[in-house]
N, C-alpha and C positions, 0 to 999 in steps of 0.2 A: 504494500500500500504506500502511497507518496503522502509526502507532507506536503499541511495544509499551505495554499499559497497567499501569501500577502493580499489586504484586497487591491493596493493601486496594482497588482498586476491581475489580476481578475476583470477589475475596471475596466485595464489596457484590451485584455483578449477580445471582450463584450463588444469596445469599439472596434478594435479592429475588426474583429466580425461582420458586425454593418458596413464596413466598407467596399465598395466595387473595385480601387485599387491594392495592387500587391501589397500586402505590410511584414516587415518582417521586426519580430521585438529582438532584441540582443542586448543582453547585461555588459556592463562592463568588463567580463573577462573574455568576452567574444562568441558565448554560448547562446545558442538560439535556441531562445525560448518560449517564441511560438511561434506560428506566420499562418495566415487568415488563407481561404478558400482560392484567394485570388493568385496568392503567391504559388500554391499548387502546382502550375504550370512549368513552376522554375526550379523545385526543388525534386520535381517531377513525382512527387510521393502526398500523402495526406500527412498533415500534423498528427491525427490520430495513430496513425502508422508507423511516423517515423519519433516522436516525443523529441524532448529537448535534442540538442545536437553539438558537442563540442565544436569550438570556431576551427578546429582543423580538420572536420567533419564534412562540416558544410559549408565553409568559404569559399573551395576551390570547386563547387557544383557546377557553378552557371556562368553565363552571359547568354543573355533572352534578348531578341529586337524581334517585337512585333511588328509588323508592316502595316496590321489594318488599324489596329491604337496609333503608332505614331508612337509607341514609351519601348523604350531600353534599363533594362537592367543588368549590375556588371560588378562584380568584384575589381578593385583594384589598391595594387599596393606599393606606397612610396620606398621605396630603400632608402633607409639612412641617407642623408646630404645631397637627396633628388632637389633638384628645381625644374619644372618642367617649362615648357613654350608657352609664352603667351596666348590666351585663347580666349576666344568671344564666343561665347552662348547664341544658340540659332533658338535655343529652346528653354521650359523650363527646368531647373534642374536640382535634385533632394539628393545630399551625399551625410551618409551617416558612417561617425567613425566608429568601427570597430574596435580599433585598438590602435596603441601608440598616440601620435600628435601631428598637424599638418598646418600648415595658414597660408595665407594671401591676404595682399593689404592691411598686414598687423593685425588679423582676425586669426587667434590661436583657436582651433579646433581639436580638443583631444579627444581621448576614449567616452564614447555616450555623445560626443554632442551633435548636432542635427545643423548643418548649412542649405540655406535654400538661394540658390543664384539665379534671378529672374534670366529674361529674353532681354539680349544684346549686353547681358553685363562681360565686364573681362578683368580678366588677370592674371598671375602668375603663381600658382599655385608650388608650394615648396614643403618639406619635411628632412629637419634636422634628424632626430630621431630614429626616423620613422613610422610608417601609417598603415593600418590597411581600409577601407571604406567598402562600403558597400552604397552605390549610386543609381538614381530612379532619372533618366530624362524621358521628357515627352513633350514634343513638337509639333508645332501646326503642321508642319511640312517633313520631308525627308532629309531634312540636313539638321542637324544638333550641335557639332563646335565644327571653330577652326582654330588652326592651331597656327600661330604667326613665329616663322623659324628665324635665327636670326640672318642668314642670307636674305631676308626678304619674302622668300617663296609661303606659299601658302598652304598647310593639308590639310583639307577638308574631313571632317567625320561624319557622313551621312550614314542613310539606312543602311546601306551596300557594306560600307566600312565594317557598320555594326554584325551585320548579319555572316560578313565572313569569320568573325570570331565568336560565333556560335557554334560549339563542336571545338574549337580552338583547345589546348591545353593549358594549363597554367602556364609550365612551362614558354607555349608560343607566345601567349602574350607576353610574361616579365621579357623573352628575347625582344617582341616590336616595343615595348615600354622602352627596353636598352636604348636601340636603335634612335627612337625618337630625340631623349634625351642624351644621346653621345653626340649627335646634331646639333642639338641646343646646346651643348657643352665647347664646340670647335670653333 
């Protein structure tokens, strides 16, 4: 039999329940301790089915890009002394840390906290530390960032982007994460 739970996280299940988008809860140590009906899709299993989940569990599950929604969902994780490329949002975009710390524009983000970065904001996103996130965009349209390199040039992350790193492994991604920011590094 489990122990009894706290009611703010009882609270938390209720709402998430009512909601139509993915929700996933994660405490502070990076364990996932529930996700609603909608997230289903991504963790490819039922919360009844799978119960809580240590963060090395089910971190490295997903990257989902729906094409008929317009929303992506996507693990991602800063290494120590990352700065990434400047980027502009095409869309809106919910990044919650899992664990470690990350910021842009002196907005320290650590473990539990929730950044919401509307349409057309930008910046550069960085992690002395360390980070990993778990992030929600969804867009009018098929395009969600660009990423401004410092040569100038521009890469776009639309649908297509997203959808080719579904099935992706961890692994491929930290390698295009590398790649990106060894660019931004030169």
């Amino acid at each position: 039999m489990s122990s009894p739970k706290p009611i703010q996280l009882i609270l938390a299940r209720q709402l998430c329940s009512s909601l139509a988008v993915p929700i996933l809860l994660v405490d502070t140590e990076g364990t996932l301790i529930f996700y609603n009906e909608p997230a289903e899709v991504i963790l490819d299993q039922r919360f009844e089915e799978s119960g809580e989940m240590a963060a090395d569990t089910w971190s490295g599950r997903f990257a989902l890009a729906d094409e008929e929604r317009k929303q992506v969902v996507f693990q991602f994780r800063f290494d120590p002394g990352t700065v990434l490329p400047r980027h502009r949002h095409k869309c809106h975009a919910i990044a919650y840390t899992v664990s470690g710390e990350w910021e842009y524009e002196g907005l320290r983000l650590p473990a539990g906290a929730l950044a919401y970065e509307p349409v057309e904001s930008e910046h550069t996103p960085s992690s002395e530390p360390g980070a990993e996130l778990v992030v929600f965009l969804k867009s009018e349209t098929d395009d969600f960032l660009v990423n401004y390199m410092p040569d100038g040039s521009e890469i776009p992350m639309d649908m297509g982007f997203f959808k080719a790193l579904e099935g992706a492994s961890q692994a491929d991604i930290e390698r295009l994460s590398a790649e990106l920011t060894d660019d931004g590094a030169a």
